[in-house]
Structure formats: structure tokens, C-alpha cells
C-alpha positions as CSV (number, residue, x, y, z in Angstrom):
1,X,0.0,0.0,0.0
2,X,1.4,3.3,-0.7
3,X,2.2,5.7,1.7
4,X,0.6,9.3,1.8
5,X,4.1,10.7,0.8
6,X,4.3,8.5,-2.4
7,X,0.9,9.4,-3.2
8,X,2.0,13.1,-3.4
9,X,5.0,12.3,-4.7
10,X,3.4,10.8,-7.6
11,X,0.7,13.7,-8.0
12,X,3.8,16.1,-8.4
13,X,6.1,14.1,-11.0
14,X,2.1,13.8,-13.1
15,X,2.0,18.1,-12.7
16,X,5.8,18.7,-13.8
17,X,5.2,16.0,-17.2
18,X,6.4,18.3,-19.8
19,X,3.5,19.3,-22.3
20,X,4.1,17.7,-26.2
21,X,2.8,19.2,-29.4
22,X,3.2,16.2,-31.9
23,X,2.9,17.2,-35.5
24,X,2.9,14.0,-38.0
25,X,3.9,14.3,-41.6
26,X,1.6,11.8,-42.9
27,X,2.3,11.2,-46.7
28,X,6.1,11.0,-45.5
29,X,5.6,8.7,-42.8
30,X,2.4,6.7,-43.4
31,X,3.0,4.7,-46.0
32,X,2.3,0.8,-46.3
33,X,5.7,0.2,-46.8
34,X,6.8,1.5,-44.0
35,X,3.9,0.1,-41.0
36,X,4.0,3.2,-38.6
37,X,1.6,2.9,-35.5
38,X,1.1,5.7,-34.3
39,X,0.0,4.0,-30.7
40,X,3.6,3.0,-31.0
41,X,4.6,6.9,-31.8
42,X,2.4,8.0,-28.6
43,X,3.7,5.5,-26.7
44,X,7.2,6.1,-27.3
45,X,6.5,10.0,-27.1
46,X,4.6,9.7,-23.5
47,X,8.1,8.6,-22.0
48,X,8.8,12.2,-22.4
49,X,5.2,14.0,-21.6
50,X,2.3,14.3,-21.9
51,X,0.7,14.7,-25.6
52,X,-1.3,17.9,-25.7
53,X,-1.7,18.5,-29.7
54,X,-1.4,15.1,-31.9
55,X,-2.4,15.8,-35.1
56,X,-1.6,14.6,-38.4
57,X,-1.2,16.5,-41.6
58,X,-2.4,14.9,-45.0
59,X,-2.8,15.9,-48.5
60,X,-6.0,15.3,-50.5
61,X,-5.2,12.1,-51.8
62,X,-5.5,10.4,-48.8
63,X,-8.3,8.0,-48.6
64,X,-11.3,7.6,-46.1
65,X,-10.2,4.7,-44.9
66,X,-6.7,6.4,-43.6
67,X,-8.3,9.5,-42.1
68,X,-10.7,7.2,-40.3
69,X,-8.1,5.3,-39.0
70,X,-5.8,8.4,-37.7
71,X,-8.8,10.0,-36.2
72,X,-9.3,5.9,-34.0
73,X,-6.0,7.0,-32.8
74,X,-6.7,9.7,-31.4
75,X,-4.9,12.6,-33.8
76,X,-6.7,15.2,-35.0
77,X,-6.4,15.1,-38.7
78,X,-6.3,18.4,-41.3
79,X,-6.2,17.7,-44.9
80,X,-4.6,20.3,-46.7
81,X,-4.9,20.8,-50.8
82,X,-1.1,21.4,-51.5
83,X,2.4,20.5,-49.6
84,X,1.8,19.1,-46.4
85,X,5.8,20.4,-45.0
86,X,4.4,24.3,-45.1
87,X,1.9,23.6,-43.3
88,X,3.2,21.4,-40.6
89,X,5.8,24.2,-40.2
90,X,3.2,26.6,-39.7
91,X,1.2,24.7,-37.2
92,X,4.8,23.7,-35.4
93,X,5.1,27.4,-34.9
94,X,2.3,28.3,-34.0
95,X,2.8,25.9,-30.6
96,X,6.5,27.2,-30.4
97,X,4.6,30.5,-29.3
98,X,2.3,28.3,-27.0
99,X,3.5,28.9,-23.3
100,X,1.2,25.7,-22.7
101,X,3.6,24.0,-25.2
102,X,7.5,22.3,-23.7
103,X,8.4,19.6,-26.2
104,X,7.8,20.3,-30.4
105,X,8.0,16.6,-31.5
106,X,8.1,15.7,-35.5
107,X,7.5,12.5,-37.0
108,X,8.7,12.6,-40.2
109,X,12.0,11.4,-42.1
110,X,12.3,15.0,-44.4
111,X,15.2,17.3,-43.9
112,X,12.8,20.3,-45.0
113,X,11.9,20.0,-41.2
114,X,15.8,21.1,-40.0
115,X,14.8,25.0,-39.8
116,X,11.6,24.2,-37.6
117,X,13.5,22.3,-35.2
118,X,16.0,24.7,-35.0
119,X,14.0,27.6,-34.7
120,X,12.0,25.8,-31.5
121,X,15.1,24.9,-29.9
122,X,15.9,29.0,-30.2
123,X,13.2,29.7,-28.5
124,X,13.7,27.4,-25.7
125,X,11.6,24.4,-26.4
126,X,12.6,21.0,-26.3
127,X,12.5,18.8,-29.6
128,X,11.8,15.7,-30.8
129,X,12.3,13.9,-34.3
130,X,10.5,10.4,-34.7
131,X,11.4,8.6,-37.6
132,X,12.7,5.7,-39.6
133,X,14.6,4.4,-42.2
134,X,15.4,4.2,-45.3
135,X,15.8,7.9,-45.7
136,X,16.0,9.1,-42.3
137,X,17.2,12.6,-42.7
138,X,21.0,13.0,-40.6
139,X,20.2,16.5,-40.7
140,X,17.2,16.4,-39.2
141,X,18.7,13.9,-36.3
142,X,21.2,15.7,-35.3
143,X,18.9,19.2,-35.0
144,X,16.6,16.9,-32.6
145,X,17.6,16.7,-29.1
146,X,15.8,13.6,-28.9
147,X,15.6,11.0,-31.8
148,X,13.2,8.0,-31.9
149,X,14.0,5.2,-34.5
150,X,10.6,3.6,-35.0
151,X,12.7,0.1,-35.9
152,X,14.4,0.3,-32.7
């Protein structure tokens, strides 16, 4: 039985779990060839935090059957009409200004993504690059302070 000290010590390491904004390149990363779960992502991400914003960006081609499946997940989805990087970047930043926001966390294996990491990290949040090979950017590793090989 735990001890009124461990209870509280618990309740205090839950309040000071960093918050994550989780931003998922989808036609980069979910592809059938390469079987990403993203309860596997979330899992590996909640050693770090908590997951405020999971949401996944697509372009129009994706079908019903994928958006239904990312939305069982529990991501929020947004479809946009043109290139998915711009507007991952633009919602990344948006929760670099977030003072809810600690950890920007991409799952992608694009090296477009460098600047956005590097521009969190600037302005004092933590980062995260989820990823795998083949193609698994170097650059975009080694802007991440934290890197998590799906295969691993």
C-alpha cells in the first residue's frame, strides 16, 4: 500500500510531465511500406510527456479509410490541398509560441523540417524527431535533441 508521501510524490512528477505538441507528416511517414503505428509513436512519445496537440497532416489524396483510422488514434487530422511540410511548419510554430507547449516533437523522415526544429530549440523548447529508415534525414537527427527510431 502506498504511503501518503508517495501518493504526493506521484501527483507532483504527473503536474511537472512536460506538455508535447506532436505534429505528424503523414504522406512521408504513413505509407504501407513502411507500417507506422502511431499508438507506437504515442507510446514512445509519453516517456517524455504528456501529448497535448497530436495531429496529423495529410494531402487530398488520402483516402477515407486512412483519415478514419488516424482519427481511432486519437490525432486530429487536417487535410490540406497542397504541400503538407508548409503547413506542418506553420502549425509547429504556431505551438513554439504556445507557453502551454514544452516539447515540439516531429514524425517525419524530411530534412525540409531542420529550420523548424531549429528555430523551436531557439526559442527554448525542447524537440523531438521520430522517424525511420530508409531515408531518415541525418540532418534532421542531429537538429533533434531527442531521436526515436521507430525500428528500434
Amino acid at each position: 500500500m502506498a504511503s501518503f508521501f508517495d501518493k504526493m510524490k506521484e501527483a507532483l512528477n504527473k503536474e511537472h510531465k512536460k506538455n508535447i505538441a506532436c505534429f505528424v507528416d503523414g504522406p512521408n511517414i504513413l505509407r504501407k511500406e513502411l507500417g507506422v503505428d502511431l499508438d507506437k509513436v504515442k507510446k514512445k512519445l509519453s516517456k517524455y510527456g504528456q501529448i497535448k496537440i497530436a495531429r496529423v497532416l495529410l494531402d487530398q489524396y488520402a483516402s477515407d479509410k486512412l483519415i478514419e483510422a488516424v482519427t481511432n488514434q486519437g490525432f486530429d487530422v487536417t487535410i490540406v490541398p497542397s504541400d503538407v511540410d508548409v503547413a506542418l511548419a506553420v502549425e509547429a510554430s504556431e505551438a513554439i509560441f504556445n507557453d502551454t507547449i514544452d516539447v515540439i516533437a516531429v514524425v517525419s523522415r524530411d530534412s525540409d523540417f531542420k529550420p523548424l526544429l531549429a528555430k523551436a530549440k531557439e526559442h527554448g523548447k525542447e524537440t523531438i524527431v521520430v522517424g525511420l529508415e530508409p531515408d531518415f534525414s541525418t540532418a534532421l537527427r542531429n537538429t533533434a535533441d531527442v531521436v526515436i527510431d521507430l525500428r528500434e
